[in-house]
Backbone of each chain as ProteinMPNN parsed JSONL, in Angstrom:
{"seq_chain_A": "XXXXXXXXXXXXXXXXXXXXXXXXXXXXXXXXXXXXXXXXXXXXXXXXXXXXXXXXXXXXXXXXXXXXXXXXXXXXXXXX", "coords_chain_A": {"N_chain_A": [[0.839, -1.2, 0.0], [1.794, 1.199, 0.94], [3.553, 1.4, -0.758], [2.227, 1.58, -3.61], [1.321, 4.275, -2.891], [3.636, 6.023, -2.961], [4.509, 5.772, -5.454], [1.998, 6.779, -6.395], [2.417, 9.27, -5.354], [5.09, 9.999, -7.2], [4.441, 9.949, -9.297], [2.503, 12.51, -9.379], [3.937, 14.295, -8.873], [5.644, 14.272, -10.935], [4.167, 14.962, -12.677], [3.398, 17.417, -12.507], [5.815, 18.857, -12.484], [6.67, 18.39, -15.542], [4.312, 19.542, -16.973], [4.65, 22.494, -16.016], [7.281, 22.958, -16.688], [6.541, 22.4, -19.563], [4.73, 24.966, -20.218], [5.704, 27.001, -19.091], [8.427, 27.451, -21.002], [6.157, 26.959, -23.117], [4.901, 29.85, -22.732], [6.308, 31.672, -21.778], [9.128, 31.659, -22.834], [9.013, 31.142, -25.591], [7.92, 33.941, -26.887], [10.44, 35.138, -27.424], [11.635, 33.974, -28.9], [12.801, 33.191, -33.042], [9.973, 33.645, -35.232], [10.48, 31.76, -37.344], [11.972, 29.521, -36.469], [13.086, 26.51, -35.889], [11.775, 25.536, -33.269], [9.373, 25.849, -32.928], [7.558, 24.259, -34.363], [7.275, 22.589, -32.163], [5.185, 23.351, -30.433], [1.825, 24.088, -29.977], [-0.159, 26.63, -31.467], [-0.817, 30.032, -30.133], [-3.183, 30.886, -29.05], [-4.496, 28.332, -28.091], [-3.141, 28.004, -25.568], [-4.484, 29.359, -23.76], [-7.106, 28.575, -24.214], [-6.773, 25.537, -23.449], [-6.2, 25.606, -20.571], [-8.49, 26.796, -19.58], [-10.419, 25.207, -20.553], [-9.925, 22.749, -18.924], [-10.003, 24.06, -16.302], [-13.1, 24.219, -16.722], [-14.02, 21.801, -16.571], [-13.146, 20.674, -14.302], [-14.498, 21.947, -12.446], [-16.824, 21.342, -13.102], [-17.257, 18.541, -12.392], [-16.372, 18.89, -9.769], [-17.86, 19.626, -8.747], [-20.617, 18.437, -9.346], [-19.401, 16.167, -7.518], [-19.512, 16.721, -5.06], [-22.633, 17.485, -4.763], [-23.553, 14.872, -4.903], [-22.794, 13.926, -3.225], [-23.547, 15.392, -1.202], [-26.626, 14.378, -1.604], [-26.11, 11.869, -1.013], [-25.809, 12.185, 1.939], [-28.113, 13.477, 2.635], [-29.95, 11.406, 2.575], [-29.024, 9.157, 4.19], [-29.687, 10.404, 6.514], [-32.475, 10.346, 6.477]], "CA_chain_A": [[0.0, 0.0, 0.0], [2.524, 2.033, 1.066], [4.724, 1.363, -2.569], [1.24, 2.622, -4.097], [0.996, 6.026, -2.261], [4.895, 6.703, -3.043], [4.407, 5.573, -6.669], [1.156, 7.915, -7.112], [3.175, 11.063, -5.367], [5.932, 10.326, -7.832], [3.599, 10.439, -10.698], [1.647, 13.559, -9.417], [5.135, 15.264, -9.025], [6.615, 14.459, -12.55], [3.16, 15.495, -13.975], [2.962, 18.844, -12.275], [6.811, 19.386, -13.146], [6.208, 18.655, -16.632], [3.293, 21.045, -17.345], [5.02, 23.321, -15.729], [8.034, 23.733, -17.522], [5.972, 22.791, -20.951], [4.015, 25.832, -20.043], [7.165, 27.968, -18.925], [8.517, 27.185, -22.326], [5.21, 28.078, -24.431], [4.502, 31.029, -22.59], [7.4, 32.847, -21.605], [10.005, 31.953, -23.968], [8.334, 31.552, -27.073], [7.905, 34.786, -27.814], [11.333, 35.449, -27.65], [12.414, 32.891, -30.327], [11.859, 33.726, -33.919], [8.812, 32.618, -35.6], [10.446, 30.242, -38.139], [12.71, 28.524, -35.341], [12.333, 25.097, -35.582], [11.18, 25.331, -31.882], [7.736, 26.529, -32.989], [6.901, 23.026, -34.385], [6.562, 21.271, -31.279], [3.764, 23.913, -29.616], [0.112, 24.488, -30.507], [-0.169, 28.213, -31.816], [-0.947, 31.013, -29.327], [-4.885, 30.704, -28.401], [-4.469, 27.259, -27.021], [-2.477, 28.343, -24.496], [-5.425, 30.096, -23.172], [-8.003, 27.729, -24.524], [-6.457, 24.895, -22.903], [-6.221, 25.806, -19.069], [-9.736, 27.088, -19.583], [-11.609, 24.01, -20.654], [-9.183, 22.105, -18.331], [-10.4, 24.502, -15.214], [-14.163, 24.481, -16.568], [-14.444, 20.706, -16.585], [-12.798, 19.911, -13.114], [-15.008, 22.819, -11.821], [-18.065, 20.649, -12.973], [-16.839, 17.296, -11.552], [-16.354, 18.863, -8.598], [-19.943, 20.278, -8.517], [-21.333, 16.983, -9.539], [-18.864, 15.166, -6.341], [-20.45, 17.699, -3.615], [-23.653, 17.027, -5.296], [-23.911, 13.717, -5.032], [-22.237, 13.435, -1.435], [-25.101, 15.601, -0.264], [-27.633, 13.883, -1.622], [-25.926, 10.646, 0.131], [-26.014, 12.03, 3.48], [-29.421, 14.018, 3.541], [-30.562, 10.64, 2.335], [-28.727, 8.194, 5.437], [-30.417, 10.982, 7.945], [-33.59, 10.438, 6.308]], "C_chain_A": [[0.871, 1.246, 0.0], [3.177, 2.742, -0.507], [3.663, 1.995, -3.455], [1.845, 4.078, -3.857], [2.337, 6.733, -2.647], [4.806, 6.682, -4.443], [3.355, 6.653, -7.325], [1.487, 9.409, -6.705], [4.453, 11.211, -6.204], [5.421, 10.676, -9.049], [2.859, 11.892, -10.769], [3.105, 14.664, -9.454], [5.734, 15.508, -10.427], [5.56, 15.294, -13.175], [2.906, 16.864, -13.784], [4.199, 19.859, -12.528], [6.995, 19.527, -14.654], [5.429, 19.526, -17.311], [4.033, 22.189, -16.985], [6.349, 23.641, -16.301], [7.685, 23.758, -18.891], [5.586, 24.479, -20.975], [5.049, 27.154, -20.399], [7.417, 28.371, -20.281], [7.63, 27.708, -23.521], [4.909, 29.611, -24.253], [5.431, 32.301, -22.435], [9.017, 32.762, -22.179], [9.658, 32.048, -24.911], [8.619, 32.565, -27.259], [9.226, 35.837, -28.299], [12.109, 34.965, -28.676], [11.863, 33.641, -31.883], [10.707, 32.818, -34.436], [8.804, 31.709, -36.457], [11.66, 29.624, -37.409], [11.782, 27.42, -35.831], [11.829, 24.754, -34.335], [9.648, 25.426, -32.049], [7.027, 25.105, -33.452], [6.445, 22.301, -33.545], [5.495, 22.292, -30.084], [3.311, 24.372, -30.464], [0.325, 26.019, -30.627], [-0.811, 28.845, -29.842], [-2.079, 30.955, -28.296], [-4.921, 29.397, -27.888], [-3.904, 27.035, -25.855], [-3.328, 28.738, -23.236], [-6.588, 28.999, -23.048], [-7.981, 26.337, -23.151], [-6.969, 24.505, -21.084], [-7.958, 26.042, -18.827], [-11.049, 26.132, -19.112], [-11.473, 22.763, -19.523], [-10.432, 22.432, -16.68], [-11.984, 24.06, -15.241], [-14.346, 22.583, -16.099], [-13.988, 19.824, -14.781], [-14.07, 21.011, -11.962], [-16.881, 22.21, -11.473], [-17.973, 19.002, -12.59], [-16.771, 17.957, -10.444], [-17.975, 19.135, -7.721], [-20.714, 19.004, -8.319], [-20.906, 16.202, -8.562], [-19.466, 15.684, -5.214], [-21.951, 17.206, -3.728], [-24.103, 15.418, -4.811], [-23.475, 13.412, -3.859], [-23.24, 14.226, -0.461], [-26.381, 15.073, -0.26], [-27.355, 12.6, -0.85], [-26.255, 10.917, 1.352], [-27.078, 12.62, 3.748], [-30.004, 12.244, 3.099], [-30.442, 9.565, 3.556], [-29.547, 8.822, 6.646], [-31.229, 10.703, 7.48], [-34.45, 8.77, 7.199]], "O_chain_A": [[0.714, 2.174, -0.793], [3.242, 3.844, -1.052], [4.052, 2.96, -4.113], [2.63, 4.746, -4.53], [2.306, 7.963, -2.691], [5.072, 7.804, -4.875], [3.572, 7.271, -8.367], [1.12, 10.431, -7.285], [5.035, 12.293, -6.127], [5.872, 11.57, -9.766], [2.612, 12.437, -11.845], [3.112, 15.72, -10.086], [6.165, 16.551, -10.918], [5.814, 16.162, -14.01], [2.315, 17.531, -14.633], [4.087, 21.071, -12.715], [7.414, 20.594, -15.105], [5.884, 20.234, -18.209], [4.021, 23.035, -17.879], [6.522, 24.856, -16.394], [8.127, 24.652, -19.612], [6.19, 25.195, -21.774], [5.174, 27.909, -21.362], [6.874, 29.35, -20.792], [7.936, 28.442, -24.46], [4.724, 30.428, -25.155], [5.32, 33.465, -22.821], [9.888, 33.61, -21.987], [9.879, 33.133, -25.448], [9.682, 32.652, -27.874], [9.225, 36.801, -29.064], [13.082, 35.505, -29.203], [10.891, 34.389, -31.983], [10.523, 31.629, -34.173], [7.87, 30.936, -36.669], [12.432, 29.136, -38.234], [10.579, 27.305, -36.066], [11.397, 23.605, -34.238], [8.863, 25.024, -31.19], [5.954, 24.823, -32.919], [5.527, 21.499, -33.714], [5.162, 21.827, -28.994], [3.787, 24.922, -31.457], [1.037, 26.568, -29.786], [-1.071, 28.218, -28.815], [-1.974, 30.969, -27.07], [-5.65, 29.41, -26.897], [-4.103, 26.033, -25.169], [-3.032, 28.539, -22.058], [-6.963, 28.589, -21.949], [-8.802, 26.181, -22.247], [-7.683, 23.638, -20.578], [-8.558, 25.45, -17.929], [-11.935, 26.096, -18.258], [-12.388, 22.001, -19.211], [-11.236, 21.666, -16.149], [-12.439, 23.595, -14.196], [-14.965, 22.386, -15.054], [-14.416, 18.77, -14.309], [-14.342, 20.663, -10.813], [-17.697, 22.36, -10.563], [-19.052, 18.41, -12.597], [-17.484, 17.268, -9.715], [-18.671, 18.925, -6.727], [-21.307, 18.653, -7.299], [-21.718, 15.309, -8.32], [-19.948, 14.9, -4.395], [-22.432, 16.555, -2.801], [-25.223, 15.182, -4.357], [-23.934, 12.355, -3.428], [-23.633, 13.882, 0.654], [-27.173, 15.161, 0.679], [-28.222, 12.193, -0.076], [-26.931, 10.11, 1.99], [-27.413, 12.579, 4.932], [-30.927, 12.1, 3.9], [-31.483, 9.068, 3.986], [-30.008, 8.145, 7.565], [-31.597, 10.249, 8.564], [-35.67, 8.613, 7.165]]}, "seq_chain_B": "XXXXXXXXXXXXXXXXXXXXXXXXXXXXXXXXXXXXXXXXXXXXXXXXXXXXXXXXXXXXXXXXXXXXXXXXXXXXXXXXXXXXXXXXX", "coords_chain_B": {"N_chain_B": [[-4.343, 35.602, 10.178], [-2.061, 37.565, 9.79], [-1.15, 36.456, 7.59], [-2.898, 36.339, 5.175], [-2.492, 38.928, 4.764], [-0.184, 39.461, 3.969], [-0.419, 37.398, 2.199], [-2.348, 39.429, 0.224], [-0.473, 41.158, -0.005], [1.248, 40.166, -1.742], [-0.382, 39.71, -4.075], [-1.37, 42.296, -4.682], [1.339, 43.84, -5.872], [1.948, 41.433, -7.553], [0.16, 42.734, -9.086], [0.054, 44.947, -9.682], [2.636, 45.164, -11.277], [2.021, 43.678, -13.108], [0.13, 45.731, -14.434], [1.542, 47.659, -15.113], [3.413, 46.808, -16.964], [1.447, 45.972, -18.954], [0.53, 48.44, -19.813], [3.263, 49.387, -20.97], [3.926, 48.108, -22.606], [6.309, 46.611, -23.245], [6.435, 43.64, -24.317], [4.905, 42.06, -26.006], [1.506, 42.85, -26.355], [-0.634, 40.479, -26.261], [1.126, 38.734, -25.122], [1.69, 39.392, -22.81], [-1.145, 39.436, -21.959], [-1.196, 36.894, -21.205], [0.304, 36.337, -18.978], [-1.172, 35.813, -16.323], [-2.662, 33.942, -16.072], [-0.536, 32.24, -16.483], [0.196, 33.109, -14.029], [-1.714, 31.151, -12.123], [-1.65, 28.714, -13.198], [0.882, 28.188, -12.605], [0.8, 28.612, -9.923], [-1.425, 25.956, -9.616], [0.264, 23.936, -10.401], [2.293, 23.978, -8.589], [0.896, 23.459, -6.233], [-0.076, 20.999, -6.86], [2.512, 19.388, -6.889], [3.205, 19.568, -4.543], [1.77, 18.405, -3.008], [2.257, 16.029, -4.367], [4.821, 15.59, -3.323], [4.388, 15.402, -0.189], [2.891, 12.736, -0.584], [5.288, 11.466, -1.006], [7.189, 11.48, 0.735], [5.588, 11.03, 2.865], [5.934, 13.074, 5.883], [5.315, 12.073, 8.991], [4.933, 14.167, 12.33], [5.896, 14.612, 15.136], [7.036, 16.329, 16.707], [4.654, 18.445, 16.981], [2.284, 16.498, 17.498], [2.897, 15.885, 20.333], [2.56, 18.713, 20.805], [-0.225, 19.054, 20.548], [-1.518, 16.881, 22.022], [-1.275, 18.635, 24.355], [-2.518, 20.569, 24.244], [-4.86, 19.687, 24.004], [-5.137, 18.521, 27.004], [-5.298, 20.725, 28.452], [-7.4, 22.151, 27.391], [-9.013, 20.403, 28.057], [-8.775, 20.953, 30.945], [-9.948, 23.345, 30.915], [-12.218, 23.519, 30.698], [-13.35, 21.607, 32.697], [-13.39, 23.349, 34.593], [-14.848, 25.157, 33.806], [-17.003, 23.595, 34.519], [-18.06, 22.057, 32.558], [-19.45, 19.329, 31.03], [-17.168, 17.056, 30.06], [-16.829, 14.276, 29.807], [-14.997, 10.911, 30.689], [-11.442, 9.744, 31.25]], "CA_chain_B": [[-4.907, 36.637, 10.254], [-0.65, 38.178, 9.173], [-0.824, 35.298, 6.374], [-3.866, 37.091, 4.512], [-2.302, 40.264, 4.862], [1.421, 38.618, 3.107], [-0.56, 37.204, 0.512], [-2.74, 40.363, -0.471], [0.16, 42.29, -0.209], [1.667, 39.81, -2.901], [-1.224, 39.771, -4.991], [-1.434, 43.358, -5.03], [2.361, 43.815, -6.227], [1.71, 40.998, -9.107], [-1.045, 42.869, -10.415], [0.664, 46.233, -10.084], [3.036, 44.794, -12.333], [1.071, 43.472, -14.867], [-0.57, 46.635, -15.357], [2.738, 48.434, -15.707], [3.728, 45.724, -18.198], [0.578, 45.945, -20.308], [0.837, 50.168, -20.039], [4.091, 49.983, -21.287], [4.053, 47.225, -23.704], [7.754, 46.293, -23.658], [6.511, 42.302, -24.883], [3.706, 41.995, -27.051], [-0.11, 42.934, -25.689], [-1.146, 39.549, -26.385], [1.227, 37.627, -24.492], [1.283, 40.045, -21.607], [-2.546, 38.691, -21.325], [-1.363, 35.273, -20.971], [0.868, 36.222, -17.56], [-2.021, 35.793, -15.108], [-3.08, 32.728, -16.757], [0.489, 31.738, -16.254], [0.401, 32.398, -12.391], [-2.517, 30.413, -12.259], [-1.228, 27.377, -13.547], [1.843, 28.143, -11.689], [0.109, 28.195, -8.288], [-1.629, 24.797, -9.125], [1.168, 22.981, -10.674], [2.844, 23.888, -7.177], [-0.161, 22.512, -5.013], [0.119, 18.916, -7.314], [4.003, 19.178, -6.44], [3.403, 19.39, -2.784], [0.333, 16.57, -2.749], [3.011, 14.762, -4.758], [5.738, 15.084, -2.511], [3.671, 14.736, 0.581], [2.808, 11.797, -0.405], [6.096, 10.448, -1.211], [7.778, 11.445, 1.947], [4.455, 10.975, 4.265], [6.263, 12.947, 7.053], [4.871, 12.559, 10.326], [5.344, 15.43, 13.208], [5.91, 14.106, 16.337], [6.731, 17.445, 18.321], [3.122, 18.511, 16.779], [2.003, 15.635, 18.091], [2.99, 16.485, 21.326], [2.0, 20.015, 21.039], [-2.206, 18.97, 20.279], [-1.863, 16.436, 23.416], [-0.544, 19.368, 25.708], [-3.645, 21.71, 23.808], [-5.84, 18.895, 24.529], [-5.085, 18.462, 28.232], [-5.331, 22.609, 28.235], [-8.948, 22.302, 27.034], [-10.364, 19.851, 29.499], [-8.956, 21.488, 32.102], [-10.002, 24.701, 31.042], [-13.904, 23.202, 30.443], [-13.744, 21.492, 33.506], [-13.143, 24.313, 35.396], [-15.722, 26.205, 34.141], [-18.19, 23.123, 34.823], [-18.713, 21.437, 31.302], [-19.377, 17.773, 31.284], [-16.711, 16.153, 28.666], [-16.965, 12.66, 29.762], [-13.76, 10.709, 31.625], [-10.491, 9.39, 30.096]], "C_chain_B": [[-3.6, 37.554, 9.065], [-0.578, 37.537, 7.672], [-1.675, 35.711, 5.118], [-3.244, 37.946, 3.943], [-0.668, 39.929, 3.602], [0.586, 38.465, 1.867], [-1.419, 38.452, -0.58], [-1.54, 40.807, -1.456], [0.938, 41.926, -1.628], [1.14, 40.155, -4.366], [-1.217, 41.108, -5.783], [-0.361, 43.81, -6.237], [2.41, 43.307, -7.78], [1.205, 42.335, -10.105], [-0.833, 44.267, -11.205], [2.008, 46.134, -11.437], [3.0, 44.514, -13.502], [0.665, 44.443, -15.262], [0.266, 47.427, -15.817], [2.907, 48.144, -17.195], [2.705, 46.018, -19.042], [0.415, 47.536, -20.54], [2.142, 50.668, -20.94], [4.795, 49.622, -22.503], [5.712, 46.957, -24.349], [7.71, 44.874, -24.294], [5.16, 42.804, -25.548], [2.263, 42.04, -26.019], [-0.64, 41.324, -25.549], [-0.529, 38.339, -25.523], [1.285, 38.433, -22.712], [-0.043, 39.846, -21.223], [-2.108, 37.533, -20.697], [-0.613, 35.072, -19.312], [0.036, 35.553, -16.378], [-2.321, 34.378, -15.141], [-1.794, 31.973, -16.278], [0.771, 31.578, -14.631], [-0.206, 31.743, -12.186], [-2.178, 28.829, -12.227], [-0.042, 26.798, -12.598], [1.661, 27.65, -10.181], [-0.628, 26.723, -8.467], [-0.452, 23.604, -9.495], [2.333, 22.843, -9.183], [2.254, 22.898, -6.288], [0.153, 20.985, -5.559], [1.456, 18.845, -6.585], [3.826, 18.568, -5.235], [2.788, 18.331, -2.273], [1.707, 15.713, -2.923], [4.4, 14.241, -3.789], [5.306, 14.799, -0.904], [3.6, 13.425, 0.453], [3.967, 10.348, -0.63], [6.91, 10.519, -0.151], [7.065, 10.906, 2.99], [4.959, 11.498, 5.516], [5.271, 12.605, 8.156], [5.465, 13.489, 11.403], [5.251, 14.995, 14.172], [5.678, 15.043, 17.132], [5.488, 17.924, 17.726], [2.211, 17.592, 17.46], [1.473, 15.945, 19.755], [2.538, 17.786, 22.132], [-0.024, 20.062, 21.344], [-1.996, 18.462, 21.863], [-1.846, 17.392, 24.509], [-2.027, 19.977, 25.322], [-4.848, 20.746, 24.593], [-6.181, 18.752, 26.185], [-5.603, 20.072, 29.052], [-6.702, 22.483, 28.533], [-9.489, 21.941, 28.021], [-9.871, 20.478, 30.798], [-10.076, 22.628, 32.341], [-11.791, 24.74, 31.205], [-14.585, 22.754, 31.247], [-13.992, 22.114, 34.188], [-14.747, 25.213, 35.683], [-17.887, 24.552, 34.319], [-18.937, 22.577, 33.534], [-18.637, 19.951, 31.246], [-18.227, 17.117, 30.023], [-16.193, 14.632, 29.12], [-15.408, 12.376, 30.432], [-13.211, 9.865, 31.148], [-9.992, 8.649, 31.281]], "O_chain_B": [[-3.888, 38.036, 7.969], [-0.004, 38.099, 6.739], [-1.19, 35.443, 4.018], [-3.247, 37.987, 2.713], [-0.53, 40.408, 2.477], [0.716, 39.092, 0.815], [-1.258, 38.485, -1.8], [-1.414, 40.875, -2.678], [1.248, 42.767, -2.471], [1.713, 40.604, -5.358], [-1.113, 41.221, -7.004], [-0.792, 44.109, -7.351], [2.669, 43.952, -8.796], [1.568, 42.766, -11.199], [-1.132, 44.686, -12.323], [2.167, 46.973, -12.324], [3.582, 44.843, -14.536], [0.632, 44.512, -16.49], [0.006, 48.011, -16.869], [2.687, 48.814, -18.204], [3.127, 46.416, -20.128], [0.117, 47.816, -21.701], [2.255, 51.77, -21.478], [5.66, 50.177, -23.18], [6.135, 47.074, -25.5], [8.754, 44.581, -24.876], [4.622, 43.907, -25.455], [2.108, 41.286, -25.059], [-1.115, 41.081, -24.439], [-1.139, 37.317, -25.21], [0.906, 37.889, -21.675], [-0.241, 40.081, -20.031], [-2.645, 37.177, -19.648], [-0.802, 34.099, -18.582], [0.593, 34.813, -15.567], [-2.183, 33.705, -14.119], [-2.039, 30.972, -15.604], [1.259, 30.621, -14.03], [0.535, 30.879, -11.717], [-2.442, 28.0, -11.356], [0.105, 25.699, -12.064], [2.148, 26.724, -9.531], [-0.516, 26.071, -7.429], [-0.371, 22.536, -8.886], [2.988, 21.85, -8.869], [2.756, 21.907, -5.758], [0.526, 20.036, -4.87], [1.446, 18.15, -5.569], [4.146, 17.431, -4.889], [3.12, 17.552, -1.38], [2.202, 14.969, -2.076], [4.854, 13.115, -3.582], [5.952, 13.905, -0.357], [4.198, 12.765, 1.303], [3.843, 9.126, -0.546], [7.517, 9.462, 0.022], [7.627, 10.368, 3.944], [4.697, 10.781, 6.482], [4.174, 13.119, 7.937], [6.691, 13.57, 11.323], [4.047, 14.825, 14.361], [4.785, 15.104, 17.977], [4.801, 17.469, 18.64], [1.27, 18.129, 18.045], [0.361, 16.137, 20.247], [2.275, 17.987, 23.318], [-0.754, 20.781, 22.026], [-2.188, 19.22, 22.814], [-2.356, 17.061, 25.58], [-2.827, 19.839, 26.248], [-5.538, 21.088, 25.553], [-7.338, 18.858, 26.594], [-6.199, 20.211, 30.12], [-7.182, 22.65, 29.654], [-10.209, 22.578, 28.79], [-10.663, 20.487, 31.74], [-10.79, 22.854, 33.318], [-12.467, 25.658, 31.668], [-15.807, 22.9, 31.283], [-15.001, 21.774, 34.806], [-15.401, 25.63, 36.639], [-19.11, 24.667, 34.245], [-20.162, 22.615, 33.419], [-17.537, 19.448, 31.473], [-18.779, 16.697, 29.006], [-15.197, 14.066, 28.671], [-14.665, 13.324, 30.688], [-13.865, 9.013, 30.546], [-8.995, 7.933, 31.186]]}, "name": "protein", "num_of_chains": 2, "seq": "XXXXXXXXXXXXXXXXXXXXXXXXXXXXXXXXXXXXXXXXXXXXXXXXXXXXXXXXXXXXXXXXXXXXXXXXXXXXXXXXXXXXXXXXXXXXXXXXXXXXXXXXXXXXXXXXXXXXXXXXXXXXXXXXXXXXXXXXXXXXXXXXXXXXXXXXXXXXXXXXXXXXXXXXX"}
């Protein structure tokens, strides 16, 4: 159990270091490079940058709605 | 209560920045939008970090530990005192 819990904080660490220097990288160097660098091939144009985080935020925003949701209806339902 | 007051004062600072930055347009208007967006991400890709290393260290706090039991002992005195029933250990 243990080897779990160390295995899923090594995965949540790489994955939040990863984004985070992808990000780094698209957002705040980019626009220092020129625009026919071969660097520009491996990121999505400009507006997905934005797009991205967006749809990212809106969709965990409604899972979370829907997990509250449904954990209140469990417990007004056990008092009932 | 001080910890509020730290992080306003941060917040504030950012934002005074950004508006410099987009007043003065030394990078492009368009990616000077994307900054905020960028702390954003920044601040949660931190919080995963910390889950993640939390959970790969799991410390435990012993003198914390120690500190609640002493708080705890604190309390019932302090409840007995004034005549509150909390049951007997």
């Amino acid at each position: 159990m243990e080897l779990a819990d160390r295995a899923v904080g090594l995965l949540l660490s790489i994955i939040s270091l990863s984004i985070f220097t992808y990000y780094t990288f698209w957002v705040i160097i980019l626009p220092f490079v020129d625009s026919d660098n071969f660097v520009h091939k491996y990121f999505l144009p400009q507006e997905y940058a934005i797009l991205l985080p967006v749809y990212a935020g809106v969709t965990l925003i409604c899972f979370l709605s829907v997990f509250i949701g449904y954990v209140m209806l469990k417990s007004k339902k056990k008092k009932a | 209560m001080k910890h509020i007051v730290k992080i306003m004062t941060l917040l504030v600072a950012l934002s005074a920045l950004w508006i410099s930055l987009l007043q003065t347009s030394i990078i492009p208007e368009s990616y000077t939008w994307l900054l905020p967006l960028y702390f954003i991400i920044s601040l949660g890709c931190y919080g995963l970090l910390m889950v993640g290393v939390g959970l790969m260290r799991f410390p435990t706090c012993p003198h914390e530990a120690i500190l609640l039991q002493q708080d705890i002992v604190e309390a019932k005195g302090f409840l007995k005192g004034k005549g509150v029933d909390i049951g007997s250990d």
